[in-house]
C-alpha positions in Angstrom: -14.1 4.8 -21.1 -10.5 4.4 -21.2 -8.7 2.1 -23.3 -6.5 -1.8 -23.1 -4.0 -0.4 -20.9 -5.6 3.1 -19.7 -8.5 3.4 -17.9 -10.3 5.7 -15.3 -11.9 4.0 -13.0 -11.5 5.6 -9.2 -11.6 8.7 -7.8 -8.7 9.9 -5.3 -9.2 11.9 -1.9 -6.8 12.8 -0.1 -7.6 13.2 4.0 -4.4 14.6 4.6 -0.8 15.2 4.5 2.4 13.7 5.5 3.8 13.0 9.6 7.3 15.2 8.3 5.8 18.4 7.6 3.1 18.0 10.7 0.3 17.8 8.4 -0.8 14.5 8.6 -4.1 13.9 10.5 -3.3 12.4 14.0 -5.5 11.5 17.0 -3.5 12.8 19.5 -0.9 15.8 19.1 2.2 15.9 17.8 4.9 15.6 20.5 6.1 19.2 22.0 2.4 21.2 21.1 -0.7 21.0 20.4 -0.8 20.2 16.5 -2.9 17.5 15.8 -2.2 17.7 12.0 -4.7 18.6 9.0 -7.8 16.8 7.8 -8.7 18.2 4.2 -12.2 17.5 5.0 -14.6 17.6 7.7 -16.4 13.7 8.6 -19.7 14.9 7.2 -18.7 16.6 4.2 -15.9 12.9 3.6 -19.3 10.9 3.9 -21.2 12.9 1.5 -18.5 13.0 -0.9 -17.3 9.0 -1.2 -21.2 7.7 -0.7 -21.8 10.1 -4.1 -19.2 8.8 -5.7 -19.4 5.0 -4.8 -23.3 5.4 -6.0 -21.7 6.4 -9.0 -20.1 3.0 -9.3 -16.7 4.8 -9.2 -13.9 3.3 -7.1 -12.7 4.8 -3.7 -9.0 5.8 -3.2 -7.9 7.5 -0.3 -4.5 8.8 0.3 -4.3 8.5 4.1 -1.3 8.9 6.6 -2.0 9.6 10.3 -4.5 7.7 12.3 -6.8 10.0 12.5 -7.1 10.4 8.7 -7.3 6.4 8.2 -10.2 6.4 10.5 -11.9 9.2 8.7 -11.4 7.2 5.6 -12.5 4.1 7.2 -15.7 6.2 8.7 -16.1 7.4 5.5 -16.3 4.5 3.9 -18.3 2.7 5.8 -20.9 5.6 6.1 -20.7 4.8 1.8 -21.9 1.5 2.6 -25.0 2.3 5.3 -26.5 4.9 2.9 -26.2 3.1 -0.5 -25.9 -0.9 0.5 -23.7 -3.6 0.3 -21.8 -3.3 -3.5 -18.4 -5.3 -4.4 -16.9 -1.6 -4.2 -13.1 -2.5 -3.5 -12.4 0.5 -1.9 -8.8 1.5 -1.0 -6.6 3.5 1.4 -3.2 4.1 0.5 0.3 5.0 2.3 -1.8 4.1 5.7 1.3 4.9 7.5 0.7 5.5 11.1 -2.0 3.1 12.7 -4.4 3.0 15.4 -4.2 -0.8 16.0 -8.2 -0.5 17.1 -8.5 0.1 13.7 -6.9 -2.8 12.3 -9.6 -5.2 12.0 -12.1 -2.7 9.9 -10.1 -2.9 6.7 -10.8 -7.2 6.2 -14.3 -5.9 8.1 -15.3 -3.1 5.4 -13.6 -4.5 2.1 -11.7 -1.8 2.4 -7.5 -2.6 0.3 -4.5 -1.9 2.5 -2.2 -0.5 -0.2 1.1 -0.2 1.3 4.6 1.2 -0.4 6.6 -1.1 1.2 9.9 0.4 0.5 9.2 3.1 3.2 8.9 0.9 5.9 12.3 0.8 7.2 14.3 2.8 9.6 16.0 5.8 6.8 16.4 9.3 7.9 12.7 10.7 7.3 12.0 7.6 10.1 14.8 8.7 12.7 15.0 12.1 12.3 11.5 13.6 11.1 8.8 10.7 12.3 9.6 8.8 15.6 10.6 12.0 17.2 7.3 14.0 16.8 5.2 10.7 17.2 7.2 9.1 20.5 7.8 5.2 20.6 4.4 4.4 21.8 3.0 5.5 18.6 5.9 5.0 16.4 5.4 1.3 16.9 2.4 1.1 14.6 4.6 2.6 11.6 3.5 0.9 8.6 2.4 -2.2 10.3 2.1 -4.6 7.4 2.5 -7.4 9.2 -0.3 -6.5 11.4 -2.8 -5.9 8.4 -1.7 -9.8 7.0 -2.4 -11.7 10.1 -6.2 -9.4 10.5 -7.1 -11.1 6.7 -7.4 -7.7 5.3 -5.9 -7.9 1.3 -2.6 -5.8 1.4 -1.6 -4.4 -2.2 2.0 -2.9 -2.8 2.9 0.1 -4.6 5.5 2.3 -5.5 3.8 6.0 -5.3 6.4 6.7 -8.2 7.7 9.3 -8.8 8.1 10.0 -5.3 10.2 6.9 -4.9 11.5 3.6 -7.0 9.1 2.1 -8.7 10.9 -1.5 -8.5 9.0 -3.5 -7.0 11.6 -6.3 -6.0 13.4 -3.5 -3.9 10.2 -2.9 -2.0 9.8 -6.8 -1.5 13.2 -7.2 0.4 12.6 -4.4 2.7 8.7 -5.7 3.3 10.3 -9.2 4.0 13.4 -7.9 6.0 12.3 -4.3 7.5 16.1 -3.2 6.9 17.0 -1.1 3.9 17.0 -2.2 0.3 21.4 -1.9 0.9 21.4 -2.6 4.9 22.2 -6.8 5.0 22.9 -6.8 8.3 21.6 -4.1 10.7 18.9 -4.9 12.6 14.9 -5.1 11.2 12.8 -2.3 12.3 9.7 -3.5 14.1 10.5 -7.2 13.6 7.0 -7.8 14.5 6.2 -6.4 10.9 7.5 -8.5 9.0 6.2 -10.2 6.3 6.5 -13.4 4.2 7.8 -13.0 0.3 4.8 -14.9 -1.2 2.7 -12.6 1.1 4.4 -10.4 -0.8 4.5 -11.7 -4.1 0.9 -11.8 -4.1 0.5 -8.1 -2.9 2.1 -7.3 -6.2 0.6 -9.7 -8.3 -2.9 -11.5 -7.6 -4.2 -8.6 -5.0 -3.2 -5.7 -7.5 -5.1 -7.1 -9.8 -8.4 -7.6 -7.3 -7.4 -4.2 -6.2 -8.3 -2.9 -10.0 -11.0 -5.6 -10.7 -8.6 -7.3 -12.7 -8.7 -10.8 -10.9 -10.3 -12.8 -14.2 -8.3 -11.8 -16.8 -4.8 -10.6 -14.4 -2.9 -11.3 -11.7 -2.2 -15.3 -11.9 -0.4 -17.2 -14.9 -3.4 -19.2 -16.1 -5.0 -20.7 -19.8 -7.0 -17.8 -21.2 -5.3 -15.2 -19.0 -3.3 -12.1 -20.4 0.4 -13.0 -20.6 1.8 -10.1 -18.5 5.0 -11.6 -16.6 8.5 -11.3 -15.8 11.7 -13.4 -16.0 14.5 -12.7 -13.2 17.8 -14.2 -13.6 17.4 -15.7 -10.3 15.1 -17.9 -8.1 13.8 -15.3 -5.3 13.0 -18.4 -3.3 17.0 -19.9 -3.7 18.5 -16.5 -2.2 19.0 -15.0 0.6 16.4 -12.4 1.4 19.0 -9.1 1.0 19.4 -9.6 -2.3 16.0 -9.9 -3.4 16.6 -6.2 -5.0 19.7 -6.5 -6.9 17.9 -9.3 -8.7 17.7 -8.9 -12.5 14.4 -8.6 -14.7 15.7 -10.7 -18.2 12.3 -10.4 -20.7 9.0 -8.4 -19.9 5.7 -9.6 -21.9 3.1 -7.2 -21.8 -0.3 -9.2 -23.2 2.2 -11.4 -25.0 4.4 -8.9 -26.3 7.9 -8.5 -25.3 8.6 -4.8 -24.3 11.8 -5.9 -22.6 14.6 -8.3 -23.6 18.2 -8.4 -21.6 21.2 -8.9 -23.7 21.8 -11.7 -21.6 18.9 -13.6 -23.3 20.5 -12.7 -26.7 
Protein backbone atom coordinates (compact mmCIF):
# COMPACT_ATOMS: atom_id res chain seq x y z
CA UNK A 1 0.00 0.00 0.00
CA UNK A 2 2.79 2.27 0.16
CA UNK A 3 3.30 4.98 2.45
CA UNK A 4 3.05 9.38 2.77
CA UNK A 5 5.74 9.82 0.31
CA UNK A 6 6.07 6.14 -1.33
CA UNK A 7 3.63 4.49 -3.04
CA UNK A 8 3.13 1.91 -5.92
CA UNK A 9 0.63 2.79 -7.91
CA UNK A 10 1.44 2.05 -11.87
CA UNK A 11 2.82 -0.44 -13.69
CA UNK A 12 5.74 0.34 -16.48
CA UNK A 13 5.95 -1.20 -20.07
CA UNK A 14 8.37 -0.49 -22.01
CA UNK A 15 7.44 -0.83 -26.13
CA UNK A 16 10.84 -0.23 -27.01
CA UNK A 17 14.19 1.25 -27.02
CA UNK A 18 16.07 4.30 -27.95
CA UNK A 19 16.38 6.10 -31.94
CA UNK A 20 20.68 6.05 -31.05
CA UNK A 21 21.15 2.46 -30.78
CA UNK A 22 18.38 1.66 -33.72
CA UNK A 23 16.11 0.06 -31.35
CA UNK A 24 13.46 2.25 -31.05
CA UNK A 25 10.18 1.13 -32.72
CA UNK A 26 9.70 3.20 -35.99
CA UNK A 27 7.09 3.18 -38.76
CA UNK A 28 9.25 3.39 -41.51
CA UNK A 29 13.03 2.26 -41.60
CA UNK A 30 15.82 3.68 -40.46
CA UNK A 31 17.71 5.68 -43.12
CA UNK A 32 20.48 3.42 -45.12
CA UNK A 33 18.47 -0.27 -44.45
CA UNK A 34 15.81 -1.86 -43.65
CA UNK A 35 15.69 -1.64 -39.64
CA UNK A 36 12.57 -0.57 -38.48
CA UNK A 37 13.70 -0.81 -34.84
CA UNK A 38 12.32 -3.25 -31.89
CA UNK A 39 8.91 -3.53 -30.41
CA UNK A 40 9.18 -5.62 -27.01
CA UNK A 41 5.79 -6.73 -27.61
CA UNK A 42 3.54 -7.92 -30.29
CA UNK A 43 -0.15 -5.45 -30.59
CA UNK A 44 -2.11 -8.36 -29.22
CA UNK A 45 -0.05 -9.60 -26.60
CA UNK A 46 0.36 -5.12 -25.51
CA UNK A 47 -3.59 -5.15 -25.41
CA UNK A 48 -3.87 -8.15 -23.28
CA UNK A 49 -1.34 -7.02 -20.98
CA UNK A 50 -2.41 -3.03 -20.16
CA UNK A 51 -6.44 -4.06 -20.37
CA UNK A 52 -5.32 -6.76 -17.33
CA UNK A 53 -3.68 -4.43 -15.66
CA UNK A 54 -5.98 -1.29 -16.03
CA UNK A 55 -8.88 -3.81 -14.79
CA UNK A 56 -6.75 -4.09 -12.00
CA UNK A 57 -7.17 -0.47 -11.24
CA UNK A 58 -3.34 -0.07 -11.70
CA UNK A 59 -1.96 2.89 -13.62
CA UNK A 60 -0.48 2.65 -17.17
CA UNK A 61 3.06 3.84 -17.96
CA UNK A 62 4.59 3.34 -21.05
CA UNK A 63 8.12 4.17 -21.88
CA UNK A 64 7.75 4.94 -25.62
CA UNK A 65 10.28 6.50 -28.28
CA UNK A 66 9.64 5.92 -32.02
CA UNK A 67 6.39 6.36 -33.60
CA UNK A 68 5.59 3.24 -34.12
CA UNK A 69 5.94 2.35 -30.43
CA UNK A 70 3.73 5.48 -29.34
CA UNK A 71 1.07 4.18 -31.59
CA UNK A 72 1.32 0.71 -30.15
CA UNK A 73 0.99 2.31 -26.80
CA UNK A 74 -1.75 4.51 -27.93
CA UNK A 75 -3.49 1.20 -29.59
CA UNK A 76 -2.96 -0.36 -26.55
CA UNK A 77 -4.46 1.72 -24.61
CA UNK A 78 -7.32 2.40 -26.16
CA UNK A 79 -7.97 -1.37 -26.77
CA UNK A 80 -7.83 -1.04 -22.50
CA UNK A 81 -10.67 1.08 -22.81
CA UNK A 82 -13.09 -0.93 -25.49
CA UNK A 83 -12.77 -4.14 -23.43
CA UNK A 84 -13.16 -2.84 -19.83
CA UNK A 85 -15.11 0.78 -20.27
CA UNK A 86 -14.60 4.19 -19.68
CA UNK A 87 -12.49 4.54 -16.02
CA UNK A 88 -10.59 7.95 -14.97
CA UNK A 89 -7.40 5.74 -15.69
CA UNK A 90 -4.76 8.57 -16.30
CA UNK A 91 -2.70 6.55 -18.34
CA UNK A 92 0.77 7.78 -19.47
CA UNK A 93 3.42 7.58 -22.18
CA UNK A 94 6.70 8.83 -21.47
CA UNK A 95 9.95 10.11 -23.51
CA UNK A 96 7.34 10.10 -26.69
CA UNK A 97 10.20 11.32 -28.64
CA UNK A 98 9.67 10.87 -32.21
CA UNK A 99 6.00 11.59 -33.42
CA UNK A 100 3.66 10.64 -36.08
CA UNK A 101 1.78 14.00 -36.13
CA UNK A 102 -1.58 11.76 -37.14
CA UNK A 103 -1.19 10.70 -33.89
CA UNK A 104 -1.23 13.82 -32.05
CA UNK A 105 -4.76 14.38 -31.35
CA UNK A 106 -5.26 10.70 -29.65
CA UNK A 107 -3.40 11.59 -26.50
CA UNK A 108 -6.27 14.73 -25.34
CA UNK A 109 -8.70 12.04 -27.34
CA UNK A 110 -7.76 8.81 -25.03
CA UNK A 111 -6.82 10.58 -21.58
CA UNK A 112 -3.81 9.33 -22.34
CA UNK A 113 -0.44 12.05 -20.27
CA UNK A 114 2.28 13.34 -22.58
CA UNK A 115 5.21 13.14 -20.18
CA UNK A 116 7.95 14.81 -21.73
CA UNK A 117 11.86 15.28 -20.38
CA UNK A 118 12.11 18.44 -21.63
CA UNK A 119 15.83 18.94 -21.31
CA UNK A 120 16.41 16.56 -24.31
CA UNK A 121 14.67 18.52 -26.70
CA UNK A 122 17.37 20.61 -27.97
CA UNK A 123 19.91 20.27 -30.74
CA UNK A 124 23.18 18.35 -28.38
CA UNK A 125 25.23 15.77 -29.97
CA UNK A 126 22.96 12.61 -29.54
CA UNK A 127 20.44 15.02 -31.84
CA UNK A 128 23.15 15.97 -34.61
CA UNK A 129 25.16 13.18 -34.69
CA UNK A 130 23.08 9.91 -33.66
CA UNK A 131 19.19 11.00 -34.41
CA UNK A 132 18.55 13.37 -37.38
CA UNK A 133 20.89 11.35 -39.50
CA UNK A 134 19.23 7.86 -39.29
CA UNK A 135 15.72 9.60 -39.13
CA UNK A 136 16.19 12.39 -42.21
CA UNK A 137 14.67 15.93 -41.82
CA UNK A 138 11.20 14.93 -42.75
CA UNK A 139 10.94 12.95 -39.69
CA UNK A 140 13.33 14.60 -37.58
CA UNK A 141 10.88 17.53 -37.49
CA UNK A 142 8.48 15.86 -35.17
CA UNK A 143 11.47 15.41 -32.43
CA UNK A 144 9.84 15.94 -29.18
CA UNK A 145 7.10 18.11 -30.38
CA UNK A 146 5.95 19.64 -27.18
CA UNK A 147 4.54 22.40 -28.64
CA UNK A 148 2.44 20.39 -30.86
CA UNK A 149 0.92 18.23 -27.91
CA UNK A 150 0.00 21.89 -25.95
CA UNK A 151 -1.92 23.45 -28.77
CA UNK A 152 -3.96 19.56 -29.39
CA UNK A 153 -5.22 20.08 -25.39
CA UNK A 154 -3.53 16.97 -24.41
CA UNK A 155 -1.97 17.49 -20.51
CA UNK A 156 1.85 17.52 -20.93
CA UNK A 157 3.79 16.40 -17.64
CA UNK A 158 7.71 17.09 -17.34
CA UNK A 159 10.21 14.90 -16.02
CA UNK A 160 13.67 14.31 -15.48
CA UNK A 161 14.17 10.37 -16.19
CA UNK A 162 16.99 10.79 -13.50
CA UNK A 163 19.57 9.31 -13.28
CA UNK A 164 19.90 9.35 -16.86
CA UNK A 165 19.99 13.09 -16.87
CA UNK A 166 19.54 16.32 -14.32
CA UNK A 167 16.89 16.14 -12.40
CA UNK A 168 16.46 20.09 -12.15
CA UNK A 169 13.68 20.96 -13.30
CA UNK A 170 14.28 24.72 -13.89
CA UNK A 171 17.11 23.63 -16.45
CA UNK A 172 14.50 21.54 -18.29
CA UNK A 173 12.04 24.68 -18.23
CA UNK A 174 14.52 27.06 -20.12
CA UNK A 175 15.31 24.68 -22.80
CA UNK A 176 11.33 23.66 -23.10
CA UNK A 177 10.70 27.60 -23.37
CA UNK A 178 13.77 28.35 -25.58
CA UNK A 179 14.62 24.92 -27.54
CA UNK A 180 18.45 25.93 -27.22
CA UNK A 181 20.63 24.33 -24.56
CA UNK A 182 20.38 24.88 -20.86
CA UNK A 183 24.20 27.03 -21.61
CA UNK A 184 23.51 28.09 -25.47
CA UNK A 185 21.92 32.04 -24.98
CA UNK A 186 22.15 32.73 -28.24
CA UNK A 187 22.33 30.09 -31.01
CA UNK A 188 19.35 29.50 -32.73
CA UNK A 189 16.02 27.34 -31.18
CA UNK A 190 15.65 24.03 -32.64
CA UNK A 191 12.28 23.54 -34.20
CA UNK A 192 11.03 27.00 -33.19
CA UNK A 193 7.66 25.74 -33.91
CA UNK A 194 8.07 23.78 -30.53
CA UNK A 195 8.20 26.00 -28.36
CA UNK A 196 6.52 26.46 -25.44
CA UNK A 197 5.31 29.04 -22.85
CA UNK A 198 6.92 28.95 -19.09
CA UNK A 199 3.55 28.80 -17.24
CA UNK A 200 2.75 26.02 -19.81
CA UNK A 201 5.58 24.83 -18.29
CA UNK A 202 5.31 25.65 -14.92
CA UNK A 203 2.15 23.75 -14.80
CA UNK A 204 3.72 20.60 -16.44
CA UNK A 205 5.78 20.48 -13.37
CA UNK A 206 3.48 21.41 -10.95
CA UNK A 207 -0.54 21.17 -11.20
CA UNK A 208 -0.36 18.26 -14.23
CA UNK A 209 2.24 16.13 -12.19
CA UNK A 210 0.15 16.04 -9.65
CA UNK A 211 -3.12 14.97 -11.95
CA UNK A 212 -0.62 12.75 -13.57
CA UNK A 213 -0.31 10.76 -10.01
CA UNK A 214 -3.90 11.48 -8.83
CA UNK A 215 -2.56 14.00 -6.66
CA UNK A 216 -4.73 17.08 -7.92
CA UNK A 217 -6.83 17.56 -4.33
CA UNK A 218 -4.38 17.44 -2.03
CA UNK A 219 -0.96 18.61 -4.62
CA UNK A 220 -0.05 20.53 -7.19
CA UNK A 221 -1.53 24.24 -6.47
CA UNK A 222 -0.68 26.44 -3.26
CA UNK A 223 -4.22 26.40 -1.69
CA UNK A 224 -6.01 26.40 2.14
CA UNK A 225 -5.99 22.70 3.16
CA UNK A 226 -3.37 21.68 0.63
CA UNK A 227 -0.02 20.05 1.52
CA UNK A 228 2.73 22.76 1.73
CA UNK A 229 5.27 21.32 -0.77
CA UNK A 230 6.93 24.50 -2.55
CA UNK A 231 9.99 26.26 -3.46
CA UNK A 232 11.53 29.67 -3.01
CA UNK A 233 13.99 30.89 -5.90
CA UNK A 234 16.08 33.94 -5.40
CA UNK A 235 14.63 35.26 -8.51
CA UNK A 236 11.34 36.12 -10.26
CA UNK A 237 11.33 33.54 -13.36
CA UNK A 238 8.74 35.92 -14.87
CA UNK A 239 11.40 39.24 -14.41
CA UNK A 240 14.33 37.37 -16.35
CA UNK A 241 15.30 36.67 -19.38
CA UNK A 242 14.41 33.19 -20.50
CA UNK A 243 18.38 31.79 -20.61
CA UNK A 244 18.75 32.14 -17.30
CA UNK A 245 15.87 30.42 -16.06
CA UNK A 246 18.46 27.42 -15.08
CA UNK A 247 21.15 29.18 -13.15
CA UNK A 248 18.23 30.39 -10.98
CA UNK A 249 18.71 29.48 -7.30
CA UNK A 250 16.24 27.19 -5.03
CA UNK A 251 16.61 29.31 -1.28
CA UNK A 252 14.08 26.98 1.16
CA UNK A 253 12.28 23.64 0.20
CA UNK A 254 9.08 22.59 2.44
CA UNK A 255 8.20 19.27 2.06
CA UNK A 256 4.41 18.92 3.75
CA UNK A 257 5.49 21.89 5.82
CA UNK A 258 8.79 20.83 6.70
CA UNK A 259 11.84 22.54 5.59
CA UNK A 260 14.30 19.94 4.08
CA UNK A 261 16.21 22.73 2.44
CA UNK A 262 17.44 26.15 3.67
CA UNK A 263 20.21 28.39 1.68
CA UNK A 264 22.70 30.17 3.79
CA UNK A 265 21.49 33.08 2.08
CA UNK A 266 18.29 32.92 4.09
CA UNK A 267 20.45 32.65 7.27
Amino acid sequence: KGTTYYRPSAAKFFADGVIESGTAALLAPYLGGTNTGVANFRQGQLDSLMTGVDRAGIQIHVHAIGDRGIRMALDGIEATRRANGPRDARPIISHIQLFDPADIPRFKALGVIASFQPLWAFADKYITDLTEPVLGPERSRWLYPIGSLVKSGATVVGGSDWSVSSMNPLEAIQVAITRRGPTDSAGPAWIPDEVVGLTTMLQAYTVNAAYAAGDEAAAGTLEVGKVADLIVLDRDLYAIPPNEIGRVKVLLTLLDGKSVHRSRALQ
